[in-house]
Each structure stands twice: as structure tokens, then as C-alpha cells.
C-alpha positions as CSV (number, residue, x, y, z in Angstrom):
1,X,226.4,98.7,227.9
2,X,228.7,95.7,227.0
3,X,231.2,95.9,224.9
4,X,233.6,93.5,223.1
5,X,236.6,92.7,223.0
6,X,240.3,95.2,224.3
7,X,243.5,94.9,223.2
8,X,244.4,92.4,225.8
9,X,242.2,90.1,224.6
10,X,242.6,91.0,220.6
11,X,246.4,90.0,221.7
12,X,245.0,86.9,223.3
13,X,243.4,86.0,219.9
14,X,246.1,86.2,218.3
15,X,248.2,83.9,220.6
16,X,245.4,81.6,220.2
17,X,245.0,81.5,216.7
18,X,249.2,80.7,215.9
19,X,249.1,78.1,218.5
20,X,246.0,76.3,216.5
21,X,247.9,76.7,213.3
22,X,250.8,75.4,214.3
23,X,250.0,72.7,217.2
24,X,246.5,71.5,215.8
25,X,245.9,72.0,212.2
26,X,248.2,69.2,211.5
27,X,246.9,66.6,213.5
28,X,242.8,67.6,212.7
29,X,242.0,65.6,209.9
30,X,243.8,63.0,211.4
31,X,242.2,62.0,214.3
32,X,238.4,62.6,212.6
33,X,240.0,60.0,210.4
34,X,241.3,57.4,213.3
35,X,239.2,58.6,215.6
36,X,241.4,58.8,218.2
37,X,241.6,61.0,221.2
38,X,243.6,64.4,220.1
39,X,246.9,63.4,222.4
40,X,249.1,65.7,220.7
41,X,247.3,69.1,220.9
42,X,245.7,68.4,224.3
43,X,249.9,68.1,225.2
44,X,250.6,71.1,223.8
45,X,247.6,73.0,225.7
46,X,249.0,71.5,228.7
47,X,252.7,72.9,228.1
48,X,250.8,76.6,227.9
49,X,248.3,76.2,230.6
50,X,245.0,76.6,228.6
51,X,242.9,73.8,230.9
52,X,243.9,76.0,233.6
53,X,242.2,79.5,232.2
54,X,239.5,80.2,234.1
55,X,241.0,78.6,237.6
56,X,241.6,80.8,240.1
57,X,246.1,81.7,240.2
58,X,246.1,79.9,243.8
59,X,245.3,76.9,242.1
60,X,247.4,76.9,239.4
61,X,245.4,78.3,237.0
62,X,245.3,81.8,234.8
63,X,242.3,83.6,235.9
64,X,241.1,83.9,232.9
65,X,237.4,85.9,232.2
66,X,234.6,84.7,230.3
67,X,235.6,86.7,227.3
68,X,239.2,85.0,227.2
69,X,237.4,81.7,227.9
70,X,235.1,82.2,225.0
71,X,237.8,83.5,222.6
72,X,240.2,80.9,223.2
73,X,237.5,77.8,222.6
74,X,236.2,80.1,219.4
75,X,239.9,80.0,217.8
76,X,240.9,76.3,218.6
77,X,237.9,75.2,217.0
78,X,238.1,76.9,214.0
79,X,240.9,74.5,212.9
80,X,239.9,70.9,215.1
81,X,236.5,71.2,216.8
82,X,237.3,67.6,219.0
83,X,240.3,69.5,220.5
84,X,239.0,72.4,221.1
85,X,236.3,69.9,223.1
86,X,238.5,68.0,225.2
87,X,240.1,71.0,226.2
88,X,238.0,73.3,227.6
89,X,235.9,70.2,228.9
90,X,238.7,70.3,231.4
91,X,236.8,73.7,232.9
92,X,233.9,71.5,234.0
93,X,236.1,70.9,237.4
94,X,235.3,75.1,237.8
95,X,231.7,73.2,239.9
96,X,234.5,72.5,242.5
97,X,235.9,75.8,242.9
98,X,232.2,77.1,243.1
99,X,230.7,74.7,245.4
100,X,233.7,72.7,247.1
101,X,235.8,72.9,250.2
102,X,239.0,73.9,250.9
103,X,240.4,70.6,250.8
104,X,238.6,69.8,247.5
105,X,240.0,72.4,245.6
106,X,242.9,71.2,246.4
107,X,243.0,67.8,245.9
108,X,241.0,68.2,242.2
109,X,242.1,71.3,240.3
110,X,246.3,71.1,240.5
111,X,245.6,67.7,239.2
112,X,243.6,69.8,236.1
113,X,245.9,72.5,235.7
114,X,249.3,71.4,236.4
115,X,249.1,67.7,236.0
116,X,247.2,67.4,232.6
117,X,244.0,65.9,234.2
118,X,241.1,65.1,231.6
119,X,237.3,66.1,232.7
120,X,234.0,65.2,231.9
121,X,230.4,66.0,233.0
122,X,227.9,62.9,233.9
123,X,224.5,64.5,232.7
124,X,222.4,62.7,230.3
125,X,221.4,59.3,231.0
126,X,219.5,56.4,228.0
127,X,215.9,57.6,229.1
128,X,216.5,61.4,229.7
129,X,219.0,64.2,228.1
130,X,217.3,67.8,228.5
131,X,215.3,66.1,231.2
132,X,217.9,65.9,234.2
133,X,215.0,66.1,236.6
134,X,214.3,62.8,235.9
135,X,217.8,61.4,236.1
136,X,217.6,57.8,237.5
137,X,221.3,57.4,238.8
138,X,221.1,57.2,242.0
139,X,223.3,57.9,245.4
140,X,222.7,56.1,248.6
141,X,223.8,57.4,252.1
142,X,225.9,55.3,254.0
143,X,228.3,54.5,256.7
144,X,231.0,57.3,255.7
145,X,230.1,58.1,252.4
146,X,227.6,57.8,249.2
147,X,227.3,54.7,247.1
148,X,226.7,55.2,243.3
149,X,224.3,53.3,241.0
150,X,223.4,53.9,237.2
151,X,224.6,55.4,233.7
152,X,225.4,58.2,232.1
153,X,225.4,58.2,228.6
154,X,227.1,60.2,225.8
155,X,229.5,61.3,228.0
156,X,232.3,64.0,226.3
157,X,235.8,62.2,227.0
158,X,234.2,58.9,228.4
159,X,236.9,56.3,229.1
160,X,239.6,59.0,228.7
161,X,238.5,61.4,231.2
162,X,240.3,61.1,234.7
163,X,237.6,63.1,236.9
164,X,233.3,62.7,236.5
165,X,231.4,65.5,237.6
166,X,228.1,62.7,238.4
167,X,224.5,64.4,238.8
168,X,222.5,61.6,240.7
169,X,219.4,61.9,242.7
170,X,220.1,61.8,246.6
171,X,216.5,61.6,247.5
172,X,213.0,61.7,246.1
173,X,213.5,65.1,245.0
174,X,216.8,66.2,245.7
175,X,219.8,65.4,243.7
176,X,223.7,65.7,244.3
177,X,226.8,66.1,242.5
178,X,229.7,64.0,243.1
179,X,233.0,63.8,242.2
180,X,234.1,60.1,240.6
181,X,237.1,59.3,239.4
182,X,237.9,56.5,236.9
183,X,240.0,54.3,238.9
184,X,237.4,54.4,241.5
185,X,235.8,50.4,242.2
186,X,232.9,49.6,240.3
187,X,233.8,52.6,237.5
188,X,233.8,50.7,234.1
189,X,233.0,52.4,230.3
190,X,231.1,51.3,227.8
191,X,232.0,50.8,223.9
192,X,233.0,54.2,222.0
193,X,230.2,55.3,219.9
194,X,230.5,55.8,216.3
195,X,229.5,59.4,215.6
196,X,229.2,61.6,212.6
197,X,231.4,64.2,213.7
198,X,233.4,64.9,217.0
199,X,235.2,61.5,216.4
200,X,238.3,63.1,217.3
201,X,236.1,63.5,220.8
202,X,235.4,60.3,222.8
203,X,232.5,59.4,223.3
204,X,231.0,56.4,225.8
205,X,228.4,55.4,228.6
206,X,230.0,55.4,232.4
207,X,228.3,52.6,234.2
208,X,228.6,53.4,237.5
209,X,228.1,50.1,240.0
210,X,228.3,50.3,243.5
211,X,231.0,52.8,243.7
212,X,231.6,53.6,247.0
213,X,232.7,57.6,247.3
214,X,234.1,58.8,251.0
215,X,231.9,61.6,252.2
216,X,234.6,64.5,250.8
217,X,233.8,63.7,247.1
218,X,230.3,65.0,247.6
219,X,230.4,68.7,246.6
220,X,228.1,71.2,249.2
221,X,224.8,70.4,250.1
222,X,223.6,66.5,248.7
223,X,220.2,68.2,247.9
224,X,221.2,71.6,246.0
225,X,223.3,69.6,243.2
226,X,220.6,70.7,240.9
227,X,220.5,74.4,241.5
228,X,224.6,74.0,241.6
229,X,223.7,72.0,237.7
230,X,222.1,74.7,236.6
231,X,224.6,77.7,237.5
232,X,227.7,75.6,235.4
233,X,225.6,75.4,232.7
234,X,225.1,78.5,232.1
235,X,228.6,78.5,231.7
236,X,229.3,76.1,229.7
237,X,226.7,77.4,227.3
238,X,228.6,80.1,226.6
239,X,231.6,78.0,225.8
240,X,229.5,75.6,223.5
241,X,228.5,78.3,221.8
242,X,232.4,79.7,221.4
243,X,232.8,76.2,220.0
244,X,229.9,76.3,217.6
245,X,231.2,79.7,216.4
246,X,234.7,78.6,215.7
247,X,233.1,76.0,213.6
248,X,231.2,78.9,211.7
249,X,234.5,81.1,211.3
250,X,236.6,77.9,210.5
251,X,234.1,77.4,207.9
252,X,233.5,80.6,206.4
253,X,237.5,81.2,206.0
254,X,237.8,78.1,204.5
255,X,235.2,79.2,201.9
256,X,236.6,82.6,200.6
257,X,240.1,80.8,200.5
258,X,238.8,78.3,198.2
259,X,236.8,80.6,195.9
260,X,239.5,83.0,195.6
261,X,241.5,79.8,194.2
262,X,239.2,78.2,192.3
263,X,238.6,79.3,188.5
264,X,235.3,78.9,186.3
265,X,234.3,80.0,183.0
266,X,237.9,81.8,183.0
267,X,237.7,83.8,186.6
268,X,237.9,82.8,190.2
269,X,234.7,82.3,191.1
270,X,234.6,84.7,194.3
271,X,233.9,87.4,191.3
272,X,230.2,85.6,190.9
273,X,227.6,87.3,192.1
274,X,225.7,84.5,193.4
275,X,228.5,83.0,195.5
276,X,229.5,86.8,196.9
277,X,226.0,86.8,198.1
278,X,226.1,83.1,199.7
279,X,229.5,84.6,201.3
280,X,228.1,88.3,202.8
281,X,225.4,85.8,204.0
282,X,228.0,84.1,206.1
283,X,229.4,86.5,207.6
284,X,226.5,88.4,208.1
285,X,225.6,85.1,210.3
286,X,229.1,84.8,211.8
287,X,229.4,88.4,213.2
288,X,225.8,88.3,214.1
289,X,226.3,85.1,216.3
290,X,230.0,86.5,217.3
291,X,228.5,89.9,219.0
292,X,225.4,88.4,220.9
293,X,228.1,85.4,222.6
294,X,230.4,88.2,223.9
295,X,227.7,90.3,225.1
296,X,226.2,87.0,226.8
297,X,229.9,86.2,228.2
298,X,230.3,89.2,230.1
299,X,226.9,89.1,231.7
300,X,227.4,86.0,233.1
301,X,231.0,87.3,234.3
302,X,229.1,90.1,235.8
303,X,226.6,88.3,237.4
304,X,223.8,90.0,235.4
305,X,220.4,89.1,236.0
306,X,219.8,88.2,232.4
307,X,222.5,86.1,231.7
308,X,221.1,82.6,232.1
309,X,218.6,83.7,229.2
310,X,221.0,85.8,227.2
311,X,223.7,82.3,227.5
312,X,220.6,80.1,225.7
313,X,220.4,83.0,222.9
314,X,224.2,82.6,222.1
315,X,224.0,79.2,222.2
316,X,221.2,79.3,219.7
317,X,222.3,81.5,217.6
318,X,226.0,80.3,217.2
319,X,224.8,76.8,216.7
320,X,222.0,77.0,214.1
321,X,224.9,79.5,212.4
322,X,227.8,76.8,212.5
323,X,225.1,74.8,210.7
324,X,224.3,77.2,208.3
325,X,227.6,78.4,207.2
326,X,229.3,74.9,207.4
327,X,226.6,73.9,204.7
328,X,227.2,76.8,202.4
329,X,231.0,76.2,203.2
330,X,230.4,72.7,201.6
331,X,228.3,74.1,198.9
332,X,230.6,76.5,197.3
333,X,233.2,73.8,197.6
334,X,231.1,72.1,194.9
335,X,232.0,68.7,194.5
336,X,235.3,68.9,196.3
337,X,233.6,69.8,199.1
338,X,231.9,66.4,199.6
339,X,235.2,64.8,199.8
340,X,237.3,64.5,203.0
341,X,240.0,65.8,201.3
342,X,238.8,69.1,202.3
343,X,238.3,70.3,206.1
344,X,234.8,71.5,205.2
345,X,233.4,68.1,205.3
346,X,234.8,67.7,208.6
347,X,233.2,71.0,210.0
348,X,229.8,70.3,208.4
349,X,229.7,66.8,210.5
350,X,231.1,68.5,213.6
351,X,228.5,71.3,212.9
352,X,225.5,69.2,213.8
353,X,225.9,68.1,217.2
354,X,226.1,71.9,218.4
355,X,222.6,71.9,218.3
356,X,221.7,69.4,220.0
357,X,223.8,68.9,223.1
358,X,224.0,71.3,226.3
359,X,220.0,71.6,226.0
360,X,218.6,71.0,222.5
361,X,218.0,74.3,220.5
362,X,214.2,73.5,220.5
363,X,214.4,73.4,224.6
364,X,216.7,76.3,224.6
365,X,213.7,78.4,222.8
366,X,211.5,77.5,225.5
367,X,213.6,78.9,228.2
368,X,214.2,81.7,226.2
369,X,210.1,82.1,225.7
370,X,209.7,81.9,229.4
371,X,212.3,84.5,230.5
372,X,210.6,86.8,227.7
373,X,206.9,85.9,229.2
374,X,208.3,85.9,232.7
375,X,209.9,89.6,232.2
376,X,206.3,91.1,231.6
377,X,204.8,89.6,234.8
């Protein structure tokens, strides 16, 4: 049985929560606005040590579990979704305490958790996002080392990120991951995109041409890079889904606030009937998504079985409820809600993406089909 949250991390929450208040909810709306990296709160991370949660003490890090991991990327994104982002994209560096030597884990993660250090993955490519089998970036042996050809596109902190985790095919069938980092020769960026939400989040291609990388930025075996792949992102699914849910609770507080304020036909109009049922339905949708994301986070700290398949259900389900309650967030707002005045515009915009990225929902339903049909065999 798996159960939720102890007082440890209730505790943790509430650390969490004040330090969003206070260190991010003033900037938010800001950088959506400029769309501008979010410098200030990703500081103020730094001065606590949150990019360093999950890494290992020895390196500088916090040891944090997958329930504190999810918890704390649930709370910052209830008030800025594009911090939250950048943030915990800073765990993506976890491949090289999986899968690295030594030497690498040295050299990388201090740089993450004690130096400020800024992450990114290299995934999707322009012909092929849930695809990575057919990744066309490709890495060439040679005299000492690995040279680098292609692009990555819609890459999470492109440009701003220091380290790129790169998946690029190594051979016919095998592919690799490698370790580049932006100051490496032949590393350049392409434009920022102009995105409906996340824009406090950048966003670019990383052209990667000729970049020659010494033997010790390839991490483990050049032809297991996608069985390694697929391990972090079961991972990570359970801290896009955190994000997606702090989106949905961001939203849904944001909601009762404003219809506890708001007066019609001589009452607040939290007393109607119709917008009490749009509200339970919220919640209903909140705590539903909240329960089956800590249940899937501490099967994937314990190794279970199940958890690659219990991961894509959290996902889902936090995802398509982020959409669902920022919508009815911006509904009961009325007007006002279709004005950037009001964060709920913001969290309807950054809503949308949730679906789509790490894995499509559509795709994740297929994997989650297969492990059902798979289970009966």
C-alpha cells in the first residue's frame, strides 16, 4: 500500500509554498509579460539548494525522494509555472549520477548544485518528438572522442542552459547520450520561439555542428543511451506531472478567491449553485490527479514494477486536469478572467503545453493500453 504524504514532507510543503509567495509571485506576471528568463527566482532557489534536491549529499545535493521532488515542483508552479520549469529542469543532470563515472559526477553535478548551473535535455528533433527512435542527430567515433551533428528542437532553457543532456544515434540502431556544454565549438542556438505560455521558459533549437566531445562526455555504454532515455523519463514524468498539478491548484485557489470577492445580484457569487458545482468539480479533479502522482512517485522511488506505467497515468491525468481546471478558472473569472490582469490567463496558456510535451497524452494512452494488454499475457 502507498501512502501520501508525513509530516516531514507536509513541513516541506509549507517551506515551499512561503518561499513561492514571497520569492516568485512577484516576478510571475512579469516575465510571461517580457518573456525573459526568471533570473530572480532561479537565484533565490539557488541560495536554498532546491536544484540540488534529488542529488546525492556527496555531491552537494539534498537527497531529496520522489515525493519531496514532486511536492516541491507542485508548489512553485502554482504561483510561476516557467520557474518552477527551469528549476527542476536542473534535475535532468540526475542521467549522470545514474549512468556516469566517478569522475563525471564530479565534474557535472557541483557545477548544478553549488554553482547555479542551468540544464536542459536534447530530445525532440524538427522531424520527430515522441518518436526518439528515429532521432537523426548523429555521433561519429573518432580519434579520442565523439563528433556531434544535428538539431534538437524545442529545447526547455535553450541558449540559457549551461549543460545538454544530447540523445544521438551512435550507430544504425544504437544511440548514445552525451554530455555538451554550450561553450563547447560548433554549439550555437537558434532564435527564441514565441510561445503561448511558458514564455517565462526559454525556448530554442541547439544546432549542434561538428562539436568535437573527448571520450569522458559520453555517459556508459554509446549503444544503451536509449534504455538509459527511457529510465529518466520516467522520472521526469512524474515531475511534469507535479508541474501540471501546480498549475491545477494555482488555478483552482485563484478561483474560490475570486468568487468569494466578487458580488452579483447582491451576493458573492461563490453562494451560486452553478459556480459551487463548477468549483467541487475542480477539486474533485485536483485531488483526484494529486493522489494517483504521489502514489506513482513512490513507485518509481521504490523501484516498483509498475511504475513506468503508473508515471504515464499521473502524467495524464494531472495534465488533462491543469487544462480543465485552468479553463473553468478563467470561466468563473467571467470577463476579467480574459484579461492579463488576472494570473488565470497566465495559467490557462501555461496549462496547454502539459499535454503535449514529455510524450503526448495521446502516446501516453498507448503505453498505458499496452502495459494493461501486456499484464494479461
Amino acid at each position: 500500500m502507498y501512502i501520501a504524504e508525513n509530516s516531514i514532507h507536509d513541513e516541506f510543503r509549507g517551506m515551499i509554498r512561503r518561499f513561492a509567495r514571497d520569492k516568485l509571485l512577484p516576478f510571475a506576471a512579469e516575465i510571461d509579460r517580457d518573456k525573459r528568463p526568471p533570473v530572480e527566482g532561479f537565484a533565490a532557489a539557488a541560495e536554498l539548494g532546491l536544484q540540488g534536491l534529488p542529488y546525492p549529499e556527496r555531491l552537494g545535493g539534498q537527497d531529496g525522494d520522489m515525493l519531496s521532488q514532486s511536492i516541491m515542483v507542485e508548489e512553485l508552479a502554482r504561483v510561476c509555472a516557467s520557474t518552477s520549469l527551469t528549476i527542476s529542469s536542473c534535475w535532468i543532470m540526475m542521467a549522470v549520477v545514474d549512468f556516469g563515472t566517478a569522475q563525471q559526477q564530479q565534474d557535472i553535478v557541483p557545477q548544478i548544485t553549488r554553482d547555479g548551473g542551468k540544464c536542459a535535455w536534447g530530445l525532440t528533433e524538427p522531424k520527430g518528438g515522441s518518436d526518439l527512435m528515429a532521432a537523426a542527430t548523429r555521433a561519429e567515433k573518432g580519434d579520442g572522442g565523439w563528433v556531434l551533428n544535428g538539431t534538437k528542437r524545442f529545447i526547455t532553457n535553450g541558449g540559457w542552459a549551461d549543460w545538454y543532456l544530447i540523445f544521438a544515434r551512435t550507430s544504425e540502431k544504437g544511440f548514445g547520450l552525451f554530455l555538451v556544454n554550450k561553450q563547447d565549438a560548433g554549439v550555437s542556438f537558434g532564435a527564441p520561439e514565441r510561445k503561448m505560455g511558458m514564455r517565462g521558459s526559454p525556448t530554442s533549437d541547439v544546432i549542434l555542428e561538428d562539436v568535437f566531445l573527448p571520450d569522458d562526455r559520453l555517459l556508459g555504454d554509446p549503444a544503451k543511451g536509449a534504455a538509459y532515455i527511457v529510465e529518466e523519463l520516467t522520472r521526469s514524468r512524474i515531475h511534469m506531472a507535479s508541474h501540471a498539478l501546480g498549475i491545477a491548484a494555482g488555478a483552482l485557489e485563484e478561483a474560490v478567491s475570486y468568487t468569494e470577492d466578487r458580488s452579483q445580484f447582491g451576493q458573492p457569487i461563490s453562494r451560486f449553485q452553478m459556480v459551487r458545482g463548477m468549483v467541487a468539480d475542480m477539486a474533485i479533479r485536483v485531488e483526484s490527479a494529486r493522489a494517483l502522482l504521489h502514489r506513482a512517485a513512490m513507485m518509481v522511488q521504490d523501484n516498483h514494477p509498475d511504475a513506468k506505467m503508473q508515471a504515464s497515468i499521473a502524467k495524464v491525468a494531472c495534465s488533462d486536469a491543469a487544462m480543465a481546471v485552468t479553463t473553468d478558472a478563467v470561466q468563473l473569472h467571467g470577463g476579467y478572467g480574459y484579461l492579463e490582469d488576472y494570473p488565470v490567463e497566465r495559467m490557462m496558456r501555461d496549462a496547454k503545453v502539459t499535454q503535449i510535451w514529455e510524450g503526448t497524452n495521446q502516446i501516453q494512452r498507448l503505453m498505458i493500453a499496452k502495459e494493461v494488454y501486456d499484464a494479461r499475457r
